[in-house]
C-alpha positions as CSV (number, residue, x, y, z in Angstrom):
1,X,0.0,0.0,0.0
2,X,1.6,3.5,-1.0
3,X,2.3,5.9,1.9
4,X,-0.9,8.3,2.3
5,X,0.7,11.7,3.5
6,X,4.2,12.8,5.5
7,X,4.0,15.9,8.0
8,X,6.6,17.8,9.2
9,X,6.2,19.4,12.2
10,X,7.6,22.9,12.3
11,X,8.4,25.4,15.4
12,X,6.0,28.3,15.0
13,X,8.6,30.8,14.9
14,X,10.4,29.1,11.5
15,X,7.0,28.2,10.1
16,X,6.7,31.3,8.0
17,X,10.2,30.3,6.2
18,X,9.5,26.5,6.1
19,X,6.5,27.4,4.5
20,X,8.1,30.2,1.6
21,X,10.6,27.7,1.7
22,X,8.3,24.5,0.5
23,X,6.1,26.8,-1.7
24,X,9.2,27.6,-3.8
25,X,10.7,24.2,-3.7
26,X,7.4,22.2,-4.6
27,X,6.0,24.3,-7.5
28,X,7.9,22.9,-10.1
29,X,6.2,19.5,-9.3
30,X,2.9,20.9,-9.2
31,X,2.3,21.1,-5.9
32,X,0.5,23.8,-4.2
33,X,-1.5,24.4,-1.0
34,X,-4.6,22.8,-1.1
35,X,-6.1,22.6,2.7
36,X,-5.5,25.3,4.8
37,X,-6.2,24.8,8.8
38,X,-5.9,27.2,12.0
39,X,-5.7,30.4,9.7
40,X,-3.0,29.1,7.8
41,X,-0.5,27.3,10.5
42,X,-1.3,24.1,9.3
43,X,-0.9,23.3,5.7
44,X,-1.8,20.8,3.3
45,X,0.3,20.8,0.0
46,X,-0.6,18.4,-2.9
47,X,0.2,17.7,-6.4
48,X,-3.0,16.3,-7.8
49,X,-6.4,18.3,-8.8
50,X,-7.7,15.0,-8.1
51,X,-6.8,14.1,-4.3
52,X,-6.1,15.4,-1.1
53,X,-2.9,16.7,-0.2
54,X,-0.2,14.0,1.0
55,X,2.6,16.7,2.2
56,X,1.7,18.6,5.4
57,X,3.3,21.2,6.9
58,X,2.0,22.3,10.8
59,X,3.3,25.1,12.9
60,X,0.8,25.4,15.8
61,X,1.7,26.2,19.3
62,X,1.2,22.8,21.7
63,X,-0.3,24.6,24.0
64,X,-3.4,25.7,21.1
65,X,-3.5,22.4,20.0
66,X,-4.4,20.9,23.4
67,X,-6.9,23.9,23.9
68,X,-8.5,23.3,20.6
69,X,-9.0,19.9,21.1
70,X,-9.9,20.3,25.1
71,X,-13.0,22.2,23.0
72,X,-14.7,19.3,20.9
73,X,-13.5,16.6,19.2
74,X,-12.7,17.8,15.4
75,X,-10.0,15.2,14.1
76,X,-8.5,17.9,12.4
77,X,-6.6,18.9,14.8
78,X,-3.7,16.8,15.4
79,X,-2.3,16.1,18.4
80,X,0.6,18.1,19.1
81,X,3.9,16.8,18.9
82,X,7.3,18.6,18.7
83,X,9.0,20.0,15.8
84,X,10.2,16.9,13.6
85,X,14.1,16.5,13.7
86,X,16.6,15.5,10.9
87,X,14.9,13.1,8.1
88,X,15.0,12.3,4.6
89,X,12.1,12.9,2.1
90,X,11.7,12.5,-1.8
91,X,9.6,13.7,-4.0
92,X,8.5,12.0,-7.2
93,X,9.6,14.0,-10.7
94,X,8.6,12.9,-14.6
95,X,12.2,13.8,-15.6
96,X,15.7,15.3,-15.1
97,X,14.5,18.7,-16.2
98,X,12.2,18.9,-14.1
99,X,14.1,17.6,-11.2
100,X,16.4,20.5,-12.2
101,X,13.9,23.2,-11.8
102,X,12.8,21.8,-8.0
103,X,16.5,22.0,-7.0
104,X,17.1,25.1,-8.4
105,X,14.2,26.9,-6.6
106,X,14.5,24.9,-3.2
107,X,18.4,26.7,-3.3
């Protein structure tokens, strides 16, 4: 079964760069931000005009999280965790060229 979605986990004080960052980076795939949560601190970047997004970005305080979800039970929320560490993550590409263009505008 393919892997659904990755998030990344970002302090709130980098998540405005993270996100310039991935917006930049993931346009010459395609991607684009396609779910927008807690007025724009959690992101949902996808590829497809078909499916949900499978690349999630999320830079909410803990301390909103567990306040948000201490006031109903909306599983949108996620539970809060701290900022992801050191990993690796790919991203698919039709060719060279356009593997090119991704590198180019994530540097």
């Amino acid at each position: 079964m393919p892997v659904d979605h990755v998030s990344i986990n970002v302090a709130p004080e980098k998540f405005a760069v993270v996100r310039d960052f991935y917006l930049a980076a993931l346009k010459p795939l395609g991607y684009s931000i396609k779910v927008n949560f807690l007025d724009g601190r959690v992101l949902g970047f996808g590829a497809s005009k078909f499916a949900g997004p499978d690349f999630w970005l999320s830079g909410v305080e803990p301390e909103t999280l567990l306040q948000l979800r201490a006031e109903g039970d909306n599983p949108a929320i996620p539970e809060p965790r701290p900022p992801t560490g050191y990993m690796h993550l790919a991203f698919s590409a039709s060719n060279r060229k356009t593997v090119r263009k991704f590198y180019d505008a994530a540097m």
